[in-house]
Kinemage of the C-alpha trace (Angstrom):
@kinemage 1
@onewidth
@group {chain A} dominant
@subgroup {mainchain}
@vectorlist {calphas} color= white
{ca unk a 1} P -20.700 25.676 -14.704
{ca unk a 2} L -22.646 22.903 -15.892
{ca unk a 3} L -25.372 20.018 -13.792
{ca unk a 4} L -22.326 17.709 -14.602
{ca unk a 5} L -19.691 20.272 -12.847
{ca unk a 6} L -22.210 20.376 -9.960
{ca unk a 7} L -23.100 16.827 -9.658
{ca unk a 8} L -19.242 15.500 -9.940
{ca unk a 9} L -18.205 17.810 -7.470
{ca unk a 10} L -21.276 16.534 -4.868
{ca unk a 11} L -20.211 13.460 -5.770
{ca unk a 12} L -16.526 13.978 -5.139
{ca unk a 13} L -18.143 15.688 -1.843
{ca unk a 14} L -20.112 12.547 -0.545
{ca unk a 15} L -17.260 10.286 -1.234
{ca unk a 16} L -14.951 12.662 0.936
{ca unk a 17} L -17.049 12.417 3.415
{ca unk a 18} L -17.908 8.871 3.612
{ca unk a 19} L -14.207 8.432 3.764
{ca unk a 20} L -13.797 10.567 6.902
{ca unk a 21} L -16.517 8.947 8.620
{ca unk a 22} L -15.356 5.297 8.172
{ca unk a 23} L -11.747 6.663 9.274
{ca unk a 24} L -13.616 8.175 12.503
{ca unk a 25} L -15.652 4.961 12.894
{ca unk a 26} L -12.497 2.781 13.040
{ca unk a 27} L -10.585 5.058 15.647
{ca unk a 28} L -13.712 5.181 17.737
{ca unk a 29} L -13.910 1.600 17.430
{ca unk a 30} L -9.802 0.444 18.409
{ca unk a 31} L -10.605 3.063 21.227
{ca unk a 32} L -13.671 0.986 22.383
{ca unk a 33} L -12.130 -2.136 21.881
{ca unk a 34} L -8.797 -0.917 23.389
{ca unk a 35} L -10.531 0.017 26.830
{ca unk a 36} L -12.730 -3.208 26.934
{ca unk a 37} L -9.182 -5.137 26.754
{ca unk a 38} L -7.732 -3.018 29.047
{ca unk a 39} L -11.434 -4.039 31.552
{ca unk a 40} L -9.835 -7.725 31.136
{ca unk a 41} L -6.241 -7.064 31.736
{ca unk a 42} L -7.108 -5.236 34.913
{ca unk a 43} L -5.439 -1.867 34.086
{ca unk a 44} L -5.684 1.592 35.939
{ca unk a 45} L -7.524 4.478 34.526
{ca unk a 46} L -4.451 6.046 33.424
{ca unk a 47} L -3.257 2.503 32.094
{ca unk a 48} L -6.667 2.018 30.226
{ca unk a 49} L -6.486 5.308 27.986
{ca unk a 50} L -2.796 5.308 27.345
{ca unk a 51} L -3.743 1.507 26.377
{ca unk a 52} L -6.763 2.717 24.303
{ca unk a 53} L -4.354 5.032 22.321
{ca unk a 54} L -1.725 2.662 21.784
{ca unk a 55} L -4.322 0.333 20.169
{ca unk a 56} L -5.431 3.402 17.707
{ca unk a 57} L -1.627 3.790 16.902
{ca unk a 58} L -1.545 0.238 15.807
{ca unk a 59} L -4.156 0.666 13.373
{ca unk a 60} L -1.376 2.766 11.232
{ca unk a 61} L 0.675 -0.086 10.870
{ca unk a 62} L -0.804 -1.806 8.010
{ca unk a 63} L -4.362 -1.727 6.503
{ca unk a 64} L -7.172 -3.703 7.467
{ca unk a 65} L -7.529 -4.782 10.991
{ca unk a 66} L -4.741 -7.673 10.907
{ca unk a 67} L -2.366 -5.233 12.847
{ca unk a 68} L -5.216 -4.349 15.743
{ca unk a 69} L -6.044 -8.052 16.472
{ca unk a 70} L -2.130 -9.268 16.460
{ca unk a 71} L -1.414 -6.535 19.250
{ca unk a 72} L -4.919 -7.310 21.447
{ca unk a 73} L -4.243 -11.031 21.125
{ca unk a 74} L -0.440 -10.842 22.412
{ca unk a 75} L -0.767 -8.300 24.848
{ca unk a 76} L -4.232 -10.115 26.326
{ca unk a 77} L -2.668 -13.490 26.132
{ca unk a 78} L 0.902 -11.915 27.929
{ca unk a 79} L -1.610 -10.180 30.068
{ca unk a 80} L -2.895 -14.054 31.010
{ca unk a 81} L -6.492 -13.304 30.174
{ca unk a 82} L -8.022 -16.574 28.510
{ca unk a 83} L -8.823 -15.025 24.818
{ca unk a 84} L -9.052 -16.262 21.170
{ca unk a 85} L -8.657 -14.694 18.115
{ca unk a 86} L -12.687 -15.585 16.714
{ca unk a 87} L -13.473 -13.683 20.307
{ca unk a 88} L -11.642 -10.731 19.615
{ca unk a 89} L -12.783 -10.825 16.174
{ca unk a 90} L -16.717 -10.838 17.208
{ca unk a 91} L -15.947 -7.966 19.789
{ca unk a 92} L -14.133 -5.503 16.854
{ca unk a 93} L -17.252 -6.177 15.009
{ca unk a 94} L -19.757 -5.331 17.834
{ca unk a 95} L -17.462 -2.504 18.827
{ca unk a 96} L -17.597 -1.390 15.417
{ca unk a 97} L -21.504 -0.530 15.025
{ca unk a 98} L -21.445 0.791 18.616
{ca unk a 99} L -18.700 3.767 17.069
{ca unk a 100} L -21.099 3.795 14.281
{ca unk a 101} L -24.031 4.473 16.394
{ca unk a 102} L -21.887 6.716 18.856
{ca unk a 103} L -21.008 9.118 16.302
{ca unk a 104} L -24.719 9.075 14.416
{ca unk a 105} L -25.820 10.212 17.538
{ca unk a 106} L -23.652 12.930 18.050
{ca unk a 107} L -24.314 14.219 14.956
C-alpha cells in the first residue's frame, strides 16, 4: 500500500464523516425547530414530539429545506399563530448552529 492508498482512503474517510454529521445536524435541527413550533401552536407533550418527528419526516421529501419551511408555515399559519416565512427562515438558521453545538458537545 502506498502514502497515496493511505491518504485517499483518509480522505474518502473525512468526507464520510462530514457527510454523517451534516445529516445528524439537520435532523437535530427540524427536531429543534419542530418543538419550538409546536411551543407556538400550543401542543401537548405527546403532541410536541410526534410533531417534532413529523417535521424530520418532511425533510425526506425533497432536498434542501424548501419542504421543512412549506409544512411549518401551513401548519403554524392553520394553527393561527401570526408567522412569516423570513421568521421561520431566521429560526432554522439559529436552530441550526444550536444542533451544531449540541452534538460538538456531546462528542
Amino acid at each position: 500500500m502506498t502514502t497515496f492508498d493511505d491518504r485517499e482512503r483518509a480522505f474518502e474517510n473525512k468526507f464520510a464523516q462530514d457527510q454523517e454529521m451534516a445529516f445528524r445536524i439537520i435532523a437535530r435541527r427540524n427536531r429543534l425547530i419542530g418543538t419550538w413550533a409546536a411551543a407556538l401552536m400550543g401542543l401537548t407533550a405527546e403532541e410536541t414530539d410526534a410533531y417534532a418527528k413529523a417535521v424530520v419526516q418532511a425533510d425526506f421529501e425533497e432536498a434542501g429545506d424548501e419542504d421543512v419551511i412549506r409544512k411549518l408555515l401551513g401548519d403554524l399559519v392553520s394553527a393561527g399563530v401570526d408567522i412569516n416565512e423570513a421568521r421561520i427562515r431566521a429560526t432554522l438558521q439559529e436552530k441550526t448552529v444550536e444542533a451544531r453545538r449540541q452534538l460538538l458537545e456531546a462528542k
